[in-house]
Structures are given as C-alpha cells and as structure tokens.
N, CA and C atoms as an extended XYZ file, in Angstrom:
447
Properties=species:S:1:pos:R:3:atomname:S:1:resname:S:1:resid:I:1 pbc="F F F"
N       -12.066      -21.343       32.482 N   UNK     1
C       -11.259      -21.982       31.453 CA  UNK     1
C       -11.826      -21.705       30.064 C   UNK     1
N       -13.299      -21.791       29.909 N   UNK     2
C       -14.148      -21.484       28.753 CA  UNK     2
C       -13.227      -20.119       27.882 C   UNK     2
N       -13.919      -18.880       28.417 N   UNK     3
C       -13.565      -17.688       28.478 CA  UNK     3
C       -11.845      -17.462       28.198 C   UNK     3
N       -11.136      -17.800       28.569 N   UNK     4
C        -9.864      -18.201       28.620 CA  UNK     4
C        -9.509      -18.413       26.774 C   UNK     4
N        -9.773      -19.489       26.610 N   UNK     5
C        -9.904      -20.438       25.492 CA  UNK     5
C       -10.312      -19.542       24.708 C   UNK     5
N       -12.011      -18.876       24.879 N   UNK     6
C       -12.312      -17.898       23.912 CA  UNK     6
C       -11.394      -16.787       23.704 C   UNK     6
N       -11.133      -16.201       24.480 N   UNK     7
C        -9.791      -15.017       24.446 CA  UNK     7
C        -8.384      -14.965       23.314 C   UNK     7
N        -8.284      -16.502       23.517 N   UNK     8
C        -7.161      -17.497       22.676 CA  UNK     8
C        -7.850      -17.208       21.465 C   UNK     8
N        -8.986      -17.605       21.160 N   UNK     9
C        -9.450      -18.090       19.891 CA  UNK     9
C        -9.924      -16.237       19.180 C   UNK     9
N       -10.106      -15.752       19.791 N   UNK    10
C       -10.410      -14.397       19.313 CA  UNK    10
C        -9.167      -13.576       19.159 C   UNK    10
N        -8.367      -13.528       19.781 N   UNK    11
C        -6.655      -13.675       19.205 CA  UNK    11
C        -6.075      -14.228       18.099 C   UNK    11
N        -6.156      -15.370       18.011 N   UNK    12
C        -6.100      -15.912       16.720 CA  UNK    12
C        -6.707      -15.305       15.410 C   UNK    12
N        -7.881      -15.657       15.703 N   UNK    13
C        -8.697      -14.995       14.245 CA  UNK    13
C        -8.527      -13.643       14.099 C   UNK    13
N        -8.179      -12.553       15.013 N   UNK    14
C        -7.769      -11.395       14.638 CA  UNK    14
C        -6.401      -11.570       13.996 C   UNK    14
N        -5.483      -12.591       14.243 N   UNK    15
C        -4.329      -12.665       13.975 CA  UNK    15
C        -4.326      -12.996       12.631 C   UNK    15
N        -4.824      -13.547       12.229 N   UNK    16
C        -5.034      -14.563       10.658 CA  UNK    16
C        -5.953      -13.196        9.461 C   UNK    16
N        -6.717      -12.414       10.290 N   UNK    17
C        -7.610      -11.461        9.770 CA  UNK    17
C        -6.951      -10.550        9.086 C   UNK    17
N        -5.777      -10.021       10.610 N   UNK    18
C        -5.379       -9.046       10.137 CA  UNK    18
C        -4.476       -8.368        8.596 C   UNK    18
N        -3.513       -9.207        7.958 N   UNK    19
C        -3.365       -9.052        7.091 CA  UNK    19
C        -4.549       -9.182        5.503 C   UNK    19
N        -5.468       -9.986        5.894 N   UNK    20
C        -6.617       -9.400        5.306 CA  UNK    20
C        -7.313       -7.924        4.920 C   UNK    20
N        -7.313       -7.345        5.837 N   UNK    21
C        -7.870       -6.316        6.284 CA  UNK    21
C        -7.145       -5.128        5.907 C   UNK    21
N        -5.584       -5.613        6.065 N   UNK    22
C        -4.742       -4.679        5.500 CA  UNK    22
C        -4.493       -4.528        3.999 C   UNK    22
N        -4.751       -5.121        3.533 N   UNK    23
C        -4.993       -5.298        2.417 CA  UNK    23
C        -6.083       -5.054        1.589 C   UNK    23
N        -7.342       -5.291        2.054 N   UNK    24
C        -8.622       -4.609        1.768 CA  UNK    24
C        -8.378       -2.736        2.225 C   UNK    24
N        -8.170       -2.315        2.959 N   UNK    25
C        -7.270       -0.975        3.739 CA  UNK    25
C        -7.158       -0.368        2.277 C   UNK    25
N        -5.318       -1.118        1.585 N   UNK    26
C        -5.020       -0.335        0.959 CA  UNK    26
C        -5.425       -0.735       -0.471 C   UNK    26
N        -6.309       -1.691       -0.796 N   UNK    27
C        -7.220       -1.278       -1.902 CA  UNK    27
C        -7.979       -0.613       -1.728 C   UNK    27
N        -8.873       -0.240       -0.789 N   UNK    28
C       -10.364        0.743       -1.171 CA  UNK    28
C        -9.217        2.117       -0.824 C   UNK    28
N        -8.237        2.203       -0.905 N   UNK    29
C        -7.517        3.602       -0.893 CA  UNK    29
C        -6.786        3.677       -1.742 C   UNK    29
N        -6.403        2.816       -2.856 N   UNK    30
C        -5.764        2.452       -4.272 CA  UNK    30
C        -6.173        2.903       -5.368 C   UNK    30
N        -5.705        2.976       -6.257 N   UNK    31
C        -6.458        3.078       -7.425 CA  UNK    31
C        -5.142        2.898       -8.521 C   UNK    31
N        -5.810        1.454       -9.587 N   UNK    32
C        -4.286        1.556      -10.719 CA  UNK    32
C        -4.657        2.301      -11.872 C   UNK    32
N        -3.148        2.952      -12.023 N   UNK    33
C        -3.675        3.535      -12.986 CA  UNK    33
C        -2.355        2.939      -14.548 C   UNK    33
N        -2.654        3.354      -15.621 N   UNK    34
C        -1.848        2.654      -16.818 CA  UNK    34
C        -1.425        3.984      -17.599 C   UNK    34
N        -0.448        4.404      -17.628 N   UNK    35
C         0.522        5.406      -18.334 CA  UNK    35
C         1.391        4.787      -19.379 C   UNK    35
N         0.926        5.666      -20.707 N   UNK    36
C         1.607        4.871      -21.569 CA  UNK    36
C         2.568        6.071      -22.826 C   UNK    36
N         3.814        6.317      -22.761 N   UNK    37
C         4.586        6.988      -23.254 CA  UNK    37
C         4.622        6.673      -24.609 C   UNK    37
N         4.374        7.387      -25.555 N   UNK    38
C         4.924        6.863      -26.927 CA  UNK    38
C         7.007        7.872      -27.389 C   UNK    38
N         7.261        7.296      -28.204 N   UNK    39
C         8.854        7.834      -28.363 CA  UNK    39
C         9.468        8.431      -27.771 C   UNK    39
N         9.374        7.934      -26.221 N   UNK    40
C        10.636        8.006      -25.226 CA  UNK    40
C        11.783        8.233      -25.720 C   UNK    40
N        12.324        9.491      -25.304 N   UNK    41
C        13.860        9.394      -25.865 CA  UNK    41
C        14.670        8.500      -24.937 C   UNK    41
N        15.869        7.990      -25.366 N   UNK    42
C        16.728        7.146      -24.403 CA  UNK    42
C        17.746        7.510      -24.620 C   UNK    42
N        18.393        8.034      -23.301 N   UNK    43
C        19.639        8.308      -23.200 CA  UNK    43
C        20.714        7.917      -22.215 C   UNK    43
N        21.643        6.706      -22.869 N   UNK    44
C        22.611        5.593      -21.603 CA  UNK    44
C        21.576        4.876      -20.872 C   UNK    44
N        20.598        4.600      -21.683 N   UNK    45
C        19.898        3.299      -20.946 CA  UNK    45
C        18.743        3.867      -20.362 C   UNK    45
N        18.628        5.001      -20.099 N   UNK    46
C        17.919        5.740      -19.093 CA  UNK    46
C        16.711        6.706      -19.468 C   UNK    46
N        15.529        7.325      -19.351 N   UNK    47
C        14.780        8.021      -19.561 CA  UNK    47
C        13.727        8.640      -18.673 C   UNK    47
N        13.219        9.683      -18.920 N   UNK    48
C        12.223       10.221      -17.532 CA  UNK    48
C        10.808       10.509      -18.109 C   UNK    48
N         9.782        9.754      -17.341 N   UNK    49
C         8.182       10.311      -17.532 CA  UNK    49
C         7.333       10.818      -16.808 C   UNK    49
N         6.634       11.623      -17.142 N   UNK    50
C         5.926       12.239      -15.946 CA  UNK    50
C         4.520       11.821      -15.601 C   UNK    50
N         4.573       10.839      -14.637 N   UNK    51
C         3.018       10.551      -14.303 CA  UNK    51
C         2.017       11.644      -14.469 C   UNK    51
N         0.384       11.114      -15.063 N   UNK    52
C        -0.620       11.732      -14.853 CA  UNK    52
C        -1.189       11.663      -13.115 C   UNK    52
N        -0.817       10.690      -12.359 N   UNK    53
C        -1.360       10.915      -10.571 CA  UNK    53
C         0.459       10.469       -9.859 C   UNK    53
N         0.372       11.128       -8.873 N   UNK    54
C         1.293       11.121       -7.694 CA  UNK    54
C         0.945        9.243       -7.399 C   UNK    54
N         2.677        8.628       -7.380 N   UNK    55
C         2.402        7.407       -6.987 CA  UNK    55
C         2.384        7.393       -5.417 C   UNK    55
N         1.741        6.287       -5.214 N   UNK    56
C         1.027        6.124       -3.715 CA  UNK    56
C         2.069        6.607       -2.679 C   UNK    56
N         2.044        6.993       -2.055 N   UNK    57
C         2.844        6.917       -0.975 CA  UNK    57
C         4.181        7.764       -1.419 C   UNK    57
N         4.393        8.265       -2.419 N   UNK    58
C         5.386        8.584       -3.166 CA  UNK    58
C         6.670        7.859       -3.446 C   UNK    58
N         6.103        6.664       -3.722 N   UNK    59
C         7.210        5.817       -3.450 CA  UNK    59
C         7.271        4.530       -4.918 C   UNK    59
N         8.600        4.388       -4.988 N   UNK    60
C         9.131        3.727       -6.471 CA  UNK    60
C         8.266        2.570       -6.735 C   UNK    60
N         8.036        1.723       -5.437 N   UNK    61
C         7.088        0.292       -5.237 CA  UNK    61
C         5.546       -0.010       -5.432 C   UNK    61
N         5.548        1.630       -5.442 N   UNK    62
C         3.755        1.700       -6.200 CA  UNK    62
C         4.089        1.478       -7.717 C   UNK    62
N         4.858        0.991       -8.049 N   UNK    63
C         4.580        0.842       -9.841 CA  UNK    63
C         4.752       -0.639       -9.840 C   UNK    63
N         3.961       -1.248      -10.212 N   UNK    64
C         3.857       -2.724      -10.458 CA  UNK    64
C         4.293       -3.304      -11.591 C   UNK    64
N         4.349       -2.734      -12.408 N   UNK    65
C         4.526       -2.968      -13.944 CA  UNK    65
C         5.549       -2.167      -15.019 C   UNK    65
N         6.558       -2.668      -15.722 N   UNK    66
C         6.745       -1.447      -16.706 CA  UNK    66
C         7.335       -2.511      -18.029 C   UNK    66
N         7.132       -1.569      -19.229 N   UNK    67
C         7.776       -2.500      -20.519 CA  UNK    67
C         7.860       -1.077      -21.366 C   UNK    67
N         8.529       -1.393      -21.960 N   UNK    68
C         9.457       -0.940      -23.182 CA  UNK    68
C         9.774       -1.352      -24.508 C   UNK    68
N         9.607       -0.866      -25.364 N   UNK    69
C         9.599       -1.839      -26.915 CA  UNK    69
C        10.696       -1.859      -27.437 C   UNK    69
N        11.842       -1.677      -26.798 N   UNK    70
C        13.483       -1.478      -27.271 CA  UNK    70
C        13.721       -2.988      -27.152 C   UNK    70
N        14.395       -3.146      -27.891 N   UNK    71
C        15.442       -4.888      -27.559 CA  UNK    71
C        16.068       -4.667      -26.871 C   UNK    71
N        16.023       -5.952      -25.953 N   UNK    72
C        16.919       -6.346      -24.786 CA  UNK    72
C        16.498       -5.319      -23.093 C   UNK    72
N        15.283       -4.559      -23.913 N   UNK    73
C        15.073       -3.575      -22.414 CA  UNK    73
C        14.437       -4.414      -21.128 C   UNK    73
N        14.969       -4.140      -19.852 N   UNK    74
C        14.479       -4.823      -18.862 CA  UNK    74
C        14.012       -3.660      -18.384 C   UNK    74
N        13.293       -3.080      -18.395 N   UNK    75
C        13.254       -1.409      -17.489 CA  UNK    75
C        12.875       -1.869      -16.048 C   UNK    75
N        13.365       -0.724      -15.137 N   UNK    76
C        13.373       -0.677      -13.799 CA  UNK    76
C        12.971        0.841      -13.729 C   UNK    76
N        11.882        0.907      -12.260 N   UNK    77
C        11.862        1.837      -11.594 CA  UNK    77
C        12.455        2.828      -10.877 C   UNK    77
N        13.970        3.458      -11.352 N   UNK    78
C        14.924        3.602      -10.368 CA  UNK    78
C        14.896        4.408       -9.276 C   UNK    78
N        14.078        5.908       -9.391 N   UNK    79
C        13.820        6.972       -8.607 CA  UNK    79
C        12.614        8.246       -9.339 C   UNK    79
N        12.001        8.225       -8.464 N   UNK    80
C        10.937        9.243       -7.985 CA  UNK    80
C        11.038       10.177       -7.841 C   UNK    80
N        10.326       11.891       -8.278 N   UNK    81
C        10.300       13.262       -7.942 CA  UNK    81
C         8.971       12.842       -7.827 C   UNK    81
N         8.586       13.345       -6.565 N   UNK    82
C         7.308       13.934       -6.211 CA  UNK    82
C         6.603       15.362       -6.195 C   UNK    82
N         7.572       16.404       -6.447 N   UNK    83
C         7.227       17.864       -6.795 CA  UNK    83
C         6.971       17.791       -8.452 C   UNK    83
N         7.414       16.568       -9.437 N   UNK    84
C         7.146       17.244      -10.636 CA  UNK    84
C         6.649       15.438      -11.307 C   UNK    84
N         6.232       14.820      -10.415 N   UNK    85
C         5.641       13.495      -10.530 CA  UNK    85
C         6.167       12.704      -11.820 C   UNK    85
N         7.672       12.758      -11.889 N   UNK    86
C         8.560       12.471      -12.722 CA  UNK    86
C         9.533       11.136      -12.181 C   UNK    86
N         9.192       10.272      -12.839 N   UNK    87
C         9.881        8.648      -13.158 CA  UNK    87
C        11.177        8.406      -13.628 C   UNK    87
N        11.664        7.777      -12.635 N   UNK    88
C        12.948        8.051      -13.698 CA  UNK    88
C        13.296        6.529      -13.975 C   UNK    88
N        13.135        5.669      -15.112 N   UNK    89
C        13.009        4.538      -15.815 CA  UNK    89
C        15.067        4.422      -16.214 C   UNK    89
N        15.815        3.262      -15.791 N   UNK    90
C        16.861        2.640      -16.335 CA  UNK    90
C        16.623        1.194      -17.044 C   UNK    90
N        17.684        0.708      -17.562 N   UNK    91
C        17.791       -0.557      -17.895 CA  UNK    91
C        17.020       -0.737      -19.380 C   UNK    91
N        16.787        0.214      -20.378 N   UNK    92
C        15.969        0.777      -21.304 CA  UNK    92
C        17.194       -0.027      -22.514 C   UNK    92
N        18.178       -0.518      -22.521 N   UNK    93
C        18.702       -0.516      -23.739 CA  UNK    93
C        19.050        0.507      -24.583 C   UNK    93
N        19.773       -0.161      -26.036 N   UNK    94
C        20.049        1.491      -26.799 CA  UNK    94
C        18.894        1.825      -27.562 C   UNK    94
N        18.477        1.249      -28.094 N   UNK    95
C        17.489        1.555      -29.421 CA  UNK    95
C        16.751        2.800      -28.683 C   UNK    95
N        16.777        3.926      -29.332 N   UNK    96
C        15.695        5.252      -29.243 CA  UNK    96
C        15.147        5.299      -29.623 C   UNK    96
N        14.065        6.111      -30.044 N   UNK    97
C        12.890        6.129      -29.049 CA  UNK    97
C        12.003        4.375      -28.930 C   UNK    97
N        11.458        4.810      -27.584 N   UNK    98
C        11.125        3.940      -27.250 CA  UNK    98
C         9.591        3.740      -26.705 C   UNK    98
N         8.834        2.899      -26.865 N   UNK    99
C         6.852        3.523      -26.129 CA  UNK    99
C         7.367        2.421      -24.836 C   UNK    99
N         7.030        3.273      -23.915 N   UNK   100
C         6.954        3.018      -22.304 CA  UNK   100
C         5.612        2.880      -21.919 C   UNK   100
N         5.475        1.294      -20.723 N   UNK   101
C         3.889        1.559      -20.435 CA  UNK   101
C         4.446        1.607      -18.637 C   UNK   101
N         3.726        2.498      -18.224 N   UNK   102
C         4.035        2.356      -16.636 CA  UNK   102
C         2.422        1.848      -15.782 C   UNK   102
N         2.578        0.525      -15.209 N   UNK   103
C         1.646        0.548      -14.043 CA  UNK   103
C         1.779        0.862      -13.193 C   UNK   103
N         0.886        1.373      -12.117 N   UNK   104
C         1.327        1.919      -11.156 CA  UNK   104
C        -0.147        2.447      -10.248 C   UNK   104
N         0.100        2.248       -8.621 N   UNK   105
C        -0.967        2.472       -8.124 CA  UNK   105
C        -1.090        4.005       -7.321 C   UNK   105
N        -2.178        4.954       -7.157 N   UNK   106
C        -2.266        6.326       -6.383 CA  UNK   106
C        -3.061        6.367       -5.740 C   UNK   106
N        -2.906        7.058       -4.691 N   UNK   107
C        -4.122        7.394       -3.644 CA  UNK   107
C        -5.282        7.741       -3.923 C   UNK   107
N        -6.296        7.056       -4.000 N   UNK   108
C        -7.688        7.755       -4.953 CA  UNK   108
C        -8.278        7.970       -3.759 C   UNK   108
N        -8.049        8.252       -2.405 N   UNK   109
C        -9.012        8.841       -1.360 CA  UNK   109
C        -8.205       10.451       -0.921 C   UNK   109
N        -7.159       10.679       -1.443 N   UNK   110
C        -6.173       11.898       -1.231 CA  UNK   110
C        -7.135       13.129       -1.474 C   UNK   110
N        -8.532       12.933       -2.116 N   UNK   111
C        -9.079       13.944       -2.573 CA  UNK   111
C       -10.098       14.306       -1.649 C   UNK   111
N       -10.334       13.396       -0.950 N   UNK   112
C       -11.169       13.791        0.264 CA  UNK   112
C       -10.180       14.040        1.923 C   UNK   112
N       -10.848       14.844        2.089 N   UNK   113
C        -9.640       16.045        3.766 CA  UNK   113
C        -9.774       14.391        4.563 C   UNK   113
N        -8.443       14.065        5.207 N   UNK   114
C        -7.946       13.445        5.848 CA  UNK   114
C        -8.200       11.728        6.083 C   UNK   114
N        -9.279       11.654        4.814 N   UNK   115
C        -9.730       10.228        4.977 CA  UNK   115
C        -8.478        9.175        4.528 C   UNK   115
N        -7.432        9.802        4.038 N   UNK   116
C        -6.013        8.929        3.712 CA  UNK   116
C        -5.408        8.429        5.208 C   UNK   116
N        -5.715        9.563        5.830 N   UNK   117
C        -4.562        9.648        7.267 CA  UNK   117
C        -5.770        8.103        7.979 C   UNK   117
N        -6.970        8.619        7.942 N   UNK   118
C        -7.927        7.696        8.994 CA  UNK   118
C        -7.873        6.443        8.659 C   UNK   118
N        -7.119        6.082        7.104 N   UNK   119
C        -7.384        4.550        6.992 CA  UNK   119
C        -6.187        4.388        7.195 C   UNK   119
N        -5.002        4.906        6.915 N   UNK   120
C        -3.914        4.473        7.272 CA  UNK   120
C        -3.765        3.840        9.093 C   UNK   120
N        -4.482        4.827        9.644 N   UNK   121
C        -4.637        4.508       11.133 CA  UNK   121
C        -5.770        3.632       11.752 C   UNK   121
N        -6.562        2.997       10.590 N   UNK   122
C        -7.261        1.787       10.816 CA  UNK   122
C        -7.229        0.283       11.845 C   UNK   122
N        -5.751       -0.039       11.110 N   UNK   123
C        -5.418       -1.205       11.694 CA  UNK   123
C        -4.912       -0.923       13.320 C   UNK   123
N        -4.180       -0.296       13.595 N   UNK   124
C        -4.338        0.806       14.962 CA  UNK   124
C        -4.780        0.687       15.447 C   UNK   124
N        -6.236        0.832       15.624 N   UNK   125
C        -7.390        1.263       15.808 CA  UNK   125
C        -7.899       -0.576       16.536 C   UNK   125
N        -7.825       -0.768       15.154 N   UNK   126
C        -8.511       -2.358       15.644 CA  UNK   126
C        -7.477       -2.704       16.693 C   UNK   126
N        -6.553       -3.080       16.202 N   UNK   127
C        -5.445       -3.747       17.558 CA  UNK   127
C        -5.617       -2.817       19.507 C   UNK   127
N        -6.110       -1.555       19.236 N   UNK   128
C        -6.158       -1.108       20.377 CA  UNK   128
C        -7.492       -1.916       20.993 C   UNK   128
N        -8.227       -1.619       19.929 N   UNK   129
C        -9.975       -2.234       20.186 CA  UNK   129
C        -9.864       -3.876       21.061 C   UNK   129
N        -9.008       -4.385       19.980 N   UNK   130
C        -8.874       -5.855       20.935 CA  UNK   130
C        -8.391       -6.016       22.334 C   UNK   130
N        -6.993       -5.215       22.380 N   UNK   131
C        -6.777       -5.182       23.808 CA  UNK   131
C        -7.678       -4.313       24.717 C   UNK   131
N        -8.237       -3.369       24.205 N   UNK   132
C        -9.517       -2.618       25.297 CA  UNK   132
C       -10.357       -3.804       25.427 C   UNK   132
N       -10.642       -4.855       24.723 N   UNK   133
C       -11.533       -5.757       24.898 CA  UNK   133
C       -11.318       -6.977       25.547 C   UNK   133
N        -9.913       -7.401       25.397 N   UNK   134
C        -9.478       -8.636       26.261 CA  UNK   134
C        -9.164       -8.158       27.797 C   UNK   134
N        -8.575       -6.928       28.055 N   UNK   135
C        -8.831       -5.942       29.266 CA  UNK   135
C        -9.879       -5.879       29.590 C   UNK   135
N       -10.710       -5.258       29.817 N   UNK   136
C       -11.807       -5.251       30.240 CA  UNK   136
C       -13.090       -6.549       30.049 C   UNK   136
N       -12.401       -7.739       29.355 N   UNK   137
C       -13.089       -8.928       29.617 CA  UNK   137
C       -12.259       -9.568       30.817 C   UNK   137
N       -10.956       -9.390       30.977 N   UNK   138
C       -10.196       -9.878       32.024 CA  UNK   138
C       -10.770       -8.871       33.283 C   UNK   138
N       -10.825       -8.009       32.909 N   UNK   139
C       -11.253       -7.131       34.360 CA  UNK   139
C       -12.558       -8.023       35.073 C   UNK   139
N       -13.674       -7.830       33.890 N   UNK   140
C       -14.907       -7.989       34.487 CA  UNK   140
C       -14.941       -9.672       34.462 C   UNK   140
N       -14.084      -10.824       34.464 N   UNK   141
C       -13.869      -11.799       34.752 CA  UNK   141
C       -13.133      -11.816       36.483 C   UNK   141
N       -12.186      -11.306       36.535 N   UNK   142
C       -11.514      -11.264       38.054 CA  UNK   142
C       -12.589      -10.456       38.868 C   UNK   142
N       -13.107       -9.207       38.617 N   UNK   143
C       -14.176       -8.746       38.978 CA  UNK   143
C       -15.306       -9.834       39.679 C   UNK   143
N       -15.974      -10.568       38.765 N   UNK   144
C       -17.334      -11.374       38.707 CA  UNK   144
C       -16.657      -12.641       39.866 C   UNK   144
N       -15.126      -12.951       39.390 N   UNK   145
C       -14.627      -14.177       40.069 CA  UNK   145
C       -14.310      -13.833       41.580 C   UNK   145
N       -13.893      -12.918       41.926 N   UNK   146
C       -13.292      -12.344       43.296 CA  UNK   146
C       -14.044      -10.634       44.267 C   UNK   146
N       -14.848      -10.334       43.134 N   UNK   147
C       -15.179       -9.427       43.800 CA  UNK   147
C       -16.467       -9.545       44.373 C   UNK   147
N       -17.281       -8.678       44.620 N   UNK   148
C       -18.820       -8.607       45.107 CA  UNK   148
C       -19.851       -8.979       44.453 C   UNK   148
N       -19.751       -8.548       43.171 N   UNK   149
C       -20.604       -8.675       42.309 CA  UNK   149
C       -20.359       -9.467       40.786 C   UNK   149
C-alpha cells in the first residue's frame, strides 16, 4: 500500500513540475531580443521590418511586444517571412512615418548542431523516464510479492 501511495505521490509532483520545467526548457533556449525601427513608412495601416534574429520557432507569437508612435496605432503582428526575416506589422494608423519597437524572442541555442532539437525533446524524455520507472517499480514489486525472490 506504502509503495502504491508513493507511485501516486511521484505522479503528482511530476505532474505539477512539469509545466515548470517546460518553461525553464524554453528559456535557457530563448533569448529576447528589442528591434527598434526609426521612420517606418506606412502604407493603409500597414508596414514591413526586417528582424536582426529569426523569431523562435518562426512563428508570429514569439513577439511579445510592439508600439508605434503614430496616433491611434494599435499595431499587431500579422505575418512572418522566414527566408527574409521580415514582419509584417498592421493596425499602424495613418500618420507616416512612424518609429516601431518590436519585442520578440529567438533561438539562442540554434547556433550550436542539434542542441535545439535535444531540448525540444526533453520533456519526452522525462515522461518516458517516469513510466520506465513506475514499470519497472511495478515489475520488481509483483516480482518481490509473488515470485522467488
């Protein structure tokens, strides 16, 4: 029953951990960086910048942040080129030109061979680890309980 209970309880705390962990994951593989445009042209609301790093994942949701010094601008992230690491910013208002600041986070482990792929496959890793471990604590429990030794 002990053992049992512990099994439960080591379940749990992996359970509660895990988004921890994932998160520690994709910070030590993060890095923010702050891009800041001066006299953006604006044209129908709209304008394009070209990041100094590839956003994470290549994806619109790595930018955390953006502002614009136009009145009334709400800017939005709308779409991504990843061949020419080009932003494409709406919701800019009329007033032209405009200074754009983009936050935004990039892979700062991309520079070392495959250590992006190995943390991505981290959490993986652990979740297999637990069940190799509650397995083979269940084994060598029915084992110890029913077998010879």
């Amino acid at each position: 029953m002990g053992k049992t209970i512990g099994i439960i309880m080591a379940v749990v705390v992996v359970a509660i951990m895990f988004p921890i962990v994932m998160d520690s994951i994709t910070d030590a593989q993060t890095t923010a960086q702050l891009d800041t445009f001066a006299g953006c042209i604006v044209a129908a609301g709209a304008t394009d910048v070209v990041l100094t790093e590839d956003l994470y994942e290549d994806r619109v949701g790595s930018v955390s942040a953006l502002t614009a010094s136009g009145a009334g601008a709400v800017p939005i992230a709308s779409t991504y080129t990843a061949a020419t690491n080009t932003l494409h910013i709406t919701g800019l208002g009329a007033p032209t030109p405009q200074d754009i600041t983009v936050n935004y986070v990039y892979d700062s482990a991309a520079g070392f061979t495959g250590l992006s792929a190995f943390m991505r496959l981290t959490p993986l890793l652990m979740w297999l680890a637990l069940i190799v471990a509650i397995l083979g604590g269940g084994f060598m429990f029915v084992k110890g309980k029913f077998g010879n030794g």
